[in-house]
KEVORO-64822 format. One line per 8 residues: their letters; for each residue x, y, z of C-alpha. Coordinates in Angstrom, 1 decimal. Layout:
REM KEVORO-64822
A) X:Y:Z; ...
REM end
This chain:
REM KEVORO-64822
XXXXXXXX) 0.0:0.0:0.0; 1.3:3.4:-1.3; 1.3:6.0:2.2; 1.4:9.6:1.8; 2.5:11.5:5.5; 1.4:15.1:5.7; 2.5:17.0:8.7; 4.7:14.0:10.3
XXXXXXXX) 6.7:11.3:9.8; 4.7:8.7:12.4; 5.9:5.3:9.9; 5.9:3.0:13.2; 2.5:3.0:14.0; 0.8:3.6:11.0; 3.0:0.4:9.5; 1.8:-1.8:12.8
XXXXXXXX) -2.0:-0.3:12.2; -1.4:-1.3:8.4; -0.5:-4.9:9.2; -3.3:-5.6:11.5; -6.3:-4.6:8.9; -4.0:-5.2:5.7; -1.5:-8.1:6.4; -0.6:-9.0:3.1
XXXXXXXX) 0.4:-5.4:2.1; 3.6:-3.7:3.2; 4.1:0.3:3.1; 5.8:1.8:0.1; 6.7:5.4:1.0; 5.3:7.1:-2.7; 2.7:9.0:-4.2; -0.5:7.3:-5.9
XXXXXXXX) -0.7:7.4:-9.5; -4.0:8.7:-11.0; -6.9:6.0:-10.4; -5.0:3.8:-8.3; -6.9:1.8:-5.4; -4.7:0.9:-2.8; -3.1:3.8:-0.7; -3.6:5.7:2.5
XXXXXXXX) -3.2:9.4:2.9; -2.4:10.2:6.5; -2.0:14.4:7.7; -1.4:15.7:10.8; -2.5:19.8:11.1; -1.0:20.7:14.5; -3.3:24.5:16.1; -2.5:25.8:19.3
XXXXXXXX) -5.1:24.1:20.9; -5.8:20.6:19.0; -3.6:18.4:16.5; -5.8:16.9:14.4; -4.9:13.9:12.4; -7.0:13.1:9.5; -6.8:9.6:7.2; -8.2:8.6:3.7
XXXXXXXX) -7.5:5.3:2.7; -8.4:3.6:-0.6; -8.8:-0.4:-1.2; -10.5:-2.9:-3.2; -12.8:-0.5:-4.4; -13.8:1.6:-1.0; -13.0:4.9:0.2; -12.5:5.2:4.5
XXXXXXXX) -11.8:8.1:6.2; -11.1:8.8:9.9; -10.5:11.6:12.1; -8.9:12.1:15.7; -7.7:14.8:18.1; -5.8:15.5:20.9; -6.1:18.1:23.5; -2.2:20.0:23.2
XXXXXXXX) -3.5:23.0:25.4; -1.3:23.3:28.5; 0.8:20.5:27.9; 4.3:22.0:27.7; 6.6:18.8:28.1; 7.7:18.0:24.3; 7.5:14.1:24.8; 3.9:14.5:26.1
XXXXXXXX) 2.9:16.5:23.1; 4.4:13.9:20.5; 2.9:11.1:22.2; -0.4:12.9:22.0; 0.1:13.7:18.3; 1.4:10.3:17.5; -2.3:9.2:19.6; -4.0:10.9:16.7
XXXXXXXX) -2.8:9.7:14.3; -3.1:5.9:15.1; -6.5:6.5:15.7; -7.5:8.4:12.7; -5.6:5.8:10.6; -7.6:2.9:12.8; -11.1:4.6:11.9; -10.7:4.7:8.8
XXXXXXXX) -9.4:1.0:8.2; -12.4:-0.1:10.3; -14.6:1.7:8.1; -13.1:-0.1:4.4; -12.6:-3.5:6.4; -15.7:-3.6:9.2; -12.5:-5.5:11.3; -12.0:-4.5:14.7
XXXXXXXX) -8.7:-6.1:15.6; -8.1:-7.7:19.2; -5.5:-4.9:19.9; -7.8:-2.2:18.5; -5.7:1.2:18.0; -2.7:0.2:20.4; 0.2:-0.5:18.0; 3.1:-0.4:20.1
XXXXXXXX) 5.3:-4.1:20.8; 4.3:-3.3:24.7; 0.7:-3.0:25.1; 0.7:-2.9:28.1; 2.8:0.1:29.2; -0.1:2.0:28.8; -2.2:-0.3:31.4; 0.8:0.2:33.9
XXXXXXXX) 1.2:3.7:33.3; -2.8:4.6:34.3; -2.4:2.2:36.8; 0.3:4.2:38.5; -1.6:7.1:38.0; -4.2:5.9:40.6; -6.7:4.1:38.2; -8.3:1.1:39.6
XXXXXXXX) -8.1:-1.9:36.9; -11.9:-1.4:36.2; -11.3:2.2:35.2; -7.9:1.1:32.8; -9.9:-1.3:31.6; -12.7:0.6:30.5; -9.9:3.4:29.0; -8.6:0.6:26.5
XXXXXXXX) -12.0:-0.9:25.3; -13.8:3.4:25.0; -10.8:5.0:23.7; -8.1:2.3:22.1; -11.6:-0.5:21.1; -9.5:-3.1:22.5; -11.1:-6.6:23.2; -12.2:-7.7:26.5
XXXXXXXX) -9.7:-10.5:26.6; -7.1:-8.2:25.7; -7.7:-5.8:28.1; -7.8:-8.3:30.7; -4.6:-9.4:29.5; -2.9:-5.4:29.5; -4.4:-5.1:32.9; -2.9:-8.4:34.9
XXXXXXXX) 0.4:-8.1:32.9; 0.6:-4.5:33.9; 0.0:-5.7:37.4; 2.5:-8.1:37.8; 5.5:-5.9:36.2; 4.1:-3.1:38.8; 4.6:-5.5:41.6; 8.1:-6.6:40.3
XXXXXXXX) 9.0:-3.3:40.1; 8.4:-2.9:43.2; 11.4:-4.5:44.4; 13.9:-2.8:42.3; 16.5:-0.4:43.0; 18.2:1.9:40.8; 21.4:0.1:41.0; 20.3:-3.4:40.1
XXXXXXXX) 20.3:-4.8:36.4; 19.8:-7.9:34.7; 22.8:-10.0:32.9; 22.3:-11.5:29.4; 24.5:-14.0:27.7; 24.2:-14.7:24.0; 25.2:-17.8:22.7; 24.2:-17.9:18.8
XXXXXXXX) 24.9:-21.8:18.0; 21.9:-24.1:17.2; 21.9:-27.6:16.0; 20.1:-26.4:12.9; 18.5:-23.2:12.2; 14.7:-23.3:12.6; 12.3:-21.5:9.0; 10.8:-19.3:11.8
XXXXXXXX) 13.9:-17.9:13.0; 15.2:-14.3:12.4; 17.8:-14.2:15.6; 21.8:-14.0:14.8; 22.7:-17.5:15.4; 24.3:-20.6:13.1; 23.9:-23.9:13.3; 26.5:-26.6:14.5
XXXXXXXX) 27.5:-28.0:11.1; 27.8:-24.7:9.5; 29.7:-23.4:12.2; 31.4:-26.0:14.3; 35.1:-24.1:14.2; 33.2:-21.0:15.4; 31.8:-22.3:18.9; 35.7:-22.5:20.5
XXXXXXXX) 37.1:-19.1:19.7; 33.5:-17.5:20.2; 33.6:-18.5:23.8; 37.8:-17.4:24.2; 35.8:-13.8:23.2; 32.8:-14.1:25.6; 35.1:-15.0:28.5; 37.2:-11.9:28.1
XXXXXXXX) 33.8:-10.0:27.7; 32.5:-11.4:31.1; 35.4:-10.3:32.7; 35.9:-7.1:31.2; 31.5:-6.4:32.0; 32.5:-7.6:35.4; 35.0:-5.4:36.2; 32.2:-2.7:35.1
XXXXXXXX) 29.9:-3.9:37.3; 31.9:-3.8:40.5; 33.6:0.0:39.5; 30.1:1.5:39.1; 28.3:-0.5:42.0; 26.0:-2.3:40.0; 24.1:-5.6:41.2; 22.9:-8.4:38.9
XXXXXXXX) 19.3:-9.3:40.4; 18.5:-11.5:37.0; 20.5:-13.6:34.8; 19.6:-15.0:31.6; 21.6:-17.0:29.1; 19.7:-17.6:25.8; 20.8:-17.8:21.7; 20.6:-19.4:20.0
XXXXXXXX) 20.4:-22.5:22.4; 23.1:-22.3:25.3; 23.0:-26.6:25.0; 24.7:-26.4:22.2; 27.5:-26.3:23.8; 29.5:-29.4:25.3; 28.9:-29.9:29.0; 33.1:-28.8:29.6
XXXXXXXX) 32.1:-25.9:27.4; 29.0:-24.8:29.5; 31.1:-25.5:32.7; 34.1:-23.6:31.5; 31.9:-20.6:30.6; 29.8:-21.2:34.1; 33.3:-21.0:36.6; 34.6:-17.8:34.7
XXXXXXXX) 30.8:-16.7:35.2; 30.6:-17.3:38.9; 34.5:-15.9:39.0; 34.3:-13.0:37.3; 30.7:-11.3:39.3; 29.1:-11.4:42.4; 25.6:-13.4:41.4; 25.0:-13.8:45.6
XXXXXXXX) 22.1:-11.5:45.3; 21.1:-12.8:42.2; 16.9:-13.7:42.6; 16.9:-16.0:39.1; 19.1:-17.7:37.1; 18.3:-18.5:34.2; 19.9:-20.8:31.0; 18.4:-22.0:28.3
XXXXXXXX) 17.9:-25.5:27.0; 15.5:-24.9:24.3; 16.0:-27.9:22.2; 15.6:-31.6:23.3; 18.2:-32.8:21.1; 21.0:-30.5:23.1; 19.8:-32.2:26.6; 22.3:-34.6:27.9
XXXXXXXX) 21.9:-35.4:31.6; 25.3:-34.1:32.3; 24.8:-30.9:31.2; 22.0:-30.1:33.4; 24.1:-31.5:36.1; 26.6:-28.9:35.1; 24.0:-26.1:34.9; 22.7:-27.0:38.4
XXXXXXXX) 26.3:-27.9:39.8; 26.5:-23.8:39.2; 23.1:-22.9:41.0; 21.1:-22.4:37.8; 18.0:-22.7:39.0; 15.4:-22.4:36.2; 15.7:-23.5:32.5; 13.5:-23.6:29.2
XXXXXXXX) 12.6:-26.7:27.5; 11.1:-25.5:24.3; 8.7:-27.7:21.9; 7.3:-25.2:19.7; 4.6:-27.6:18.9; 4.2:-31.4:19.5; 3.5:-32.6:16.2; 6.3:-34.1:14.4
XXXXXXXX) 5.1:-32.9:11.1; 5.2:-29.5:12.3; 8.8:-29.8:13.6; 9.5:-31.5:10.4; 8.7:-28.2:8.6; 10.3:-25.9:11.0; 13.3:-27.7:10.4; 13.6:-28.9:13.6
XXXXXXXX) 15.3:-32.5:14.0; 13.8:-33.9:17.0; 11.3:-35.8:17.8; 8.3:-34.8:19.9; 8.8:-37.6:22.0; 12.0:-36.4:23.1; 10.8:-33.3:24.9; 8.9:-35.2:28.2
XXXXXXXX) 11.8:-37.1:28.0; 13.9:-33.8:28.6; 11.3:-32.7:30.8; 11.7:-35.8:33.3; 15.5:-35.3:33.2; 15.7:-32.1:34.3; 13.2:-32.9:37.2; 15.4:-35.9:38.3
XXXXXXXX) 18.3:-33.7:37.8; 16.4:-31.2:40.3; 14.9:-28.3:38.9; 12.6:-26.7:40.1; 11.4:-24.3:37.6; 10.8:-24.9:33.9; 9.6:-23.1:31.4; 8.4:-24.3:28.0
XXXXXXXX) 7.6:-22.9:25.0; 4.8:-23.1:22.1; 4.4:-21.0:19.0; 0.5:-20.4:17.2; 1.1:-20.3:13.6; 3.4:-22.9:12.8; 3.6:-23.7:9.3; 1.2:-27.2:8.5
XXXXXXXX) -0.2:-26.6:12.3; -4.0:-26.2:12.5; -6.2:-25.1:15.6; -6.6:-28.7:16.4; -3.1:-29.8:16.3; -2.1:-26.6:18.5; -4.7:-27.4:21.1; -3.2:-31.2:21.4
XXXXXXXX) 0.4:-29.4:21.5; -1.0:-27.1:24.5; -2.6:-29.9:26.5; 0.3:-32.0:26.3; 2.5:-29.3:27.5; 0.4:-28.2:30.3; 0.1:-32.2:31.6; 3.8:-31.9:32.7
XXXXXXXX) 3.1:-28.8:34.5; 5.6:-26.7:34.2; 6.0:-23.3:36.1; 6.0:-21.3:32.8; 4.4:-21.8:29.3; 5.5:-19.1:27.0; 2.8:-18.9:23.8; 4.1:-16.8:21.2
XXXXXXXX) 2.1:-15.9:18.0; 4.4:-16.4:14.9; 6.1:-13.0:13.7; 7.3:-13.9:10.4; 11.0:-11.6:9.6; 12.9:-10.7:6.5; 16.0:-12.8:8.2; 14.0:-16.0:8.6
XXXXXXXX) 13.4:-18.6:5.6; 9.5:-19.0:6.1; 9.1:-15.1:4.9; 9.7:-16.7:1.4; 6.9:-19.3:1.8; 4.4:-18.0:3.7; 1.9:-19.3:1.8; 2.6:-22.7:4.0
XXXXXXXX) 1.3:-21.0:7.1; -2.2:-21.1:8.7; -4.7:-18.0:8.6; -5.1:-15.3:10.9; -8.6:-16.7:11.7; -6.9:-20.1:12.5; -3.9:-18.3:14.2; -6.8:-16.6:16.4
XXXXXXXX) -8.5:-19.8:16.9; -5.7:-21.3:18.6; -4.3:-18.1:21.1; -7.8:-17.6:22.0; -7.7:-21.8:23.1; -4.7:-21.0:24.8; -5.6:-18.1:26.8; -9.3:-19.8:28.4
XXXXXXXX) -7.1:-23.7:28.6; -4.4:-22.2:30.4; -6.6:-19.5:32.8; -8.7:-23.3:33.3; -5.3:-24.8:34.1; -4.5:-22.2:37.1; -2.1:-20.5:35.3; -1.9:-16.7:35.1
XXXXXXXX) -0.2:-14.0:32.2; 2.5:-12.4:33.9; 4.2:-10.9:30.8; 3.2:-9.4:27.3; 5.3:-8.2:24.2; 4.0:-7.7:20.5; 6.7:-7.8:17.6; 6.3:-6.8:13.7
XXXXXXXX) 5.0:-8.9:11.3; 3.0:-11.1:13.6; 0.3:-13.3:12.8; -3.1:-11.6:13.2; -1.2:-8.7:15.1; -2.0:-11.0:18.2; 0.5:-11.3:20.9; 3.2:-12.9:22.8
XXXXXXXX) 2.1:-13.8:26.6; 4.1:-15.5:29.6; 1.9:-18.0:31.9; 2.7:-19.2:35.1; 1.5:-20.6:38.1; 0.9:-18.6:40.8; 4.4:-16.9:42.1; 6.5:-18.3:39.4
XXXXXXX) 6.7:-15.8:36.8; 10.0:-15.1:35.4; 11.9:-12.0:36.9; 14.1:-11.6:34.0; 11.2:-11.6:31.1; 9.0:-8.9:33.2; 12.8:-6.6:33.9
REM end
């Protein structure tokens, strides 16, 4: 779709807005030719009372136009302003594309990757969660399940927050290696055959990075309160690898008031029982065991090489190993996945019971090799189908949301969400 900006340059949210009404168009920054049906014309007149945001947008045959304003009278702080002006214009562009399309989408107007920032924000403000709630349905026409979703996810980061202090941060560790490089994935990372020679003088770097970040830390009185390795898959690496990496780790930084530690394990065909027993042997206490989905054929098609059968079999290792918190993953949207095959994924997940299940939505990026075939993935009403099953199984399973992200190019503009049982949310994801 051709967009025209008068009066602003606001690409972000009007590209977000575009892919949840339009997802098979992306923006091309030009003028319309004469007679052409598929552009949006987006202005922004700014008075020194109102901006007013106005949007015409033309498509398979119909004409929409919308109109929003915000209030700019007395506001003097600069950032204020623009997020007010950048307010109008989401929502002038959202009228509009409501109007050609009769779609309302679950998000409504919100367009941002953190929905709900704007939930925690009111919320510190004084507004009860009735009144937030009633804010994102009147003014942004978000669902009710997604508001309920803003509202508890706002909640819990609000309550993490809580116990923070300025001077405590959270430690990431990359480590880009996979056994084979999943369609879906976008991340920097290489898999082991490609890259084998790699893995050795990658972590001679890291090493001298931890202990250079280290020596950070302590001069500027820092303290780690999270830590987090993830790729990539950390397993990857041989168990003298990981235990190498772990002693200059525990060496190099003071993790004594360290709340969670994190590492991944990801894929089940990286599990060996003596790495976990190197991972705990270093006080890791939680780790992610990630599926994706269940269904062989699915994995099959995500180039994944294991075997669904192999990921209880993880599971029960790392329990008899003695972790206490796991977390494991599923993605909606799996190419060859249907509604039905995502809810048999889902219960079979939840019937280990782990602490967390993470459900992402599949975002589908330039860097990834399904964004050449995505005819081989499911609709958005499918897509829909099966993070709407996930949000009533999982509320029915006594888990709760404790964290929410969005990203570009996602599958129905749904969402990412983090479920956990009561207490066990992770620190790390929420910081």
């Amino acid at each position: 779709m051709k967009l025209v900006f008068r009066g602003h340059d606001d690409r972000y949210a009007v590209e977000q807005s575009l892919l949840a009404f339009f997802p098979e168009e992306r923006p091309v920054y030009q003028e319309p030719g004469l007679g052409e049906d598929n552009w949006a014309r987006v202005d922004l007149h700014q008075g020194p009372v109102y901006a007013t945001a106005v949007t015409e947008i033309a498509h398979g045959g119909r004409l929409g136009r919308g109109t929003s304003r915000a209030l700019l009278r007395d506001v003097t702080d600069e950032y204020e302003r623009e997020r007010l002006r950048q307010k109008a214009v989401k929502l002038s562009f959202f009228k509009a594309a409501r109007e050609i399309t009769g779609l309302t989408p679950a998000w409504g107007a919100l367009t941002g990757i953190r929905p709900g920032k704007l939930a925690a924000r009111l919320l510190e403000e004084g507004k009860t969660p009735a009144q937030v709630s009633r804010i994102l349905g009147d003014t942004y026409y978000v669902s009710p399940s997604r508001r309920r979703l803003a509202v508890e996810t706002a909640q819990a980061g609000l309550r993490a927050k809580a116990d923070l202090r300025p001077e405590d941060i959270s430690l990431y560790i990359g480590i880009p290696f996979c056994p084979t490089r999943c369609a879906y994935c976008s991340f920097v990372s290489q898999s082991v055959e490609k890259s084998l020679g790699l893995m050795e003088p990658y972590l001679e770097v890291l090493c001298r990075e931890i202990t250079d970040a280290a020596q950070m830390v302590r001069e500027t009185g820092l303290r780690i309160k999270s830590f987090y390795m993830g790729g990539g898959t950390p397993t990857t690496l041989t168990a003298s690898q990981l235990n190498r990496l772990l002693d200059v780790l525990g060496r190099s930084l003071d993790l004594s008031g360290c709340l969670e530690y994190t590492v991944e394990a990801g894929r089940p065909d990286t599990i060996t029982q003596e790495k976990l027993q190197v991972l705990a042997r270093h006080g890791v206490g939680r780790v992610s065991i990630n599926p994706q989905s269940m269904d062989d054929r699915v994995l099959a098609l995500c180039g994944r090489r294991h075997k669904a059968i192999q990921i209880p079999e993880s599971y029960r290792m790392a329990r008899q190993v003695g972790f206490s918190a796991i977390n494991m993953d599923l993605i909606a949207g799996l190419p060859g996945d249907t509604p039905a095959g995502f809810r048999a994924s889902l219960e079979a997940v939840a019937a280990l019971e782990p602490e967390n299940i993470t459900v992402h939505t599949l975002a589908l990026k330039k860097g990834a090799d399904l964004y050449q075939h995505p005819e081989r993935l499911p609709g958005t009403e499918a897509v829909g189908e099966m993070v709407g099953f996930s949000q009533d199984y999982l509320r029915q399973q006594g888990y709760e949301p404790y964290y929410l992200y969005r990203q570009k190019y996602m599958s129905g503009s749904f969402e990412n969400v983090g479920w956990c049982k009561p207490g066990k949310g992770c620190l790390y994801n929420i910081y």
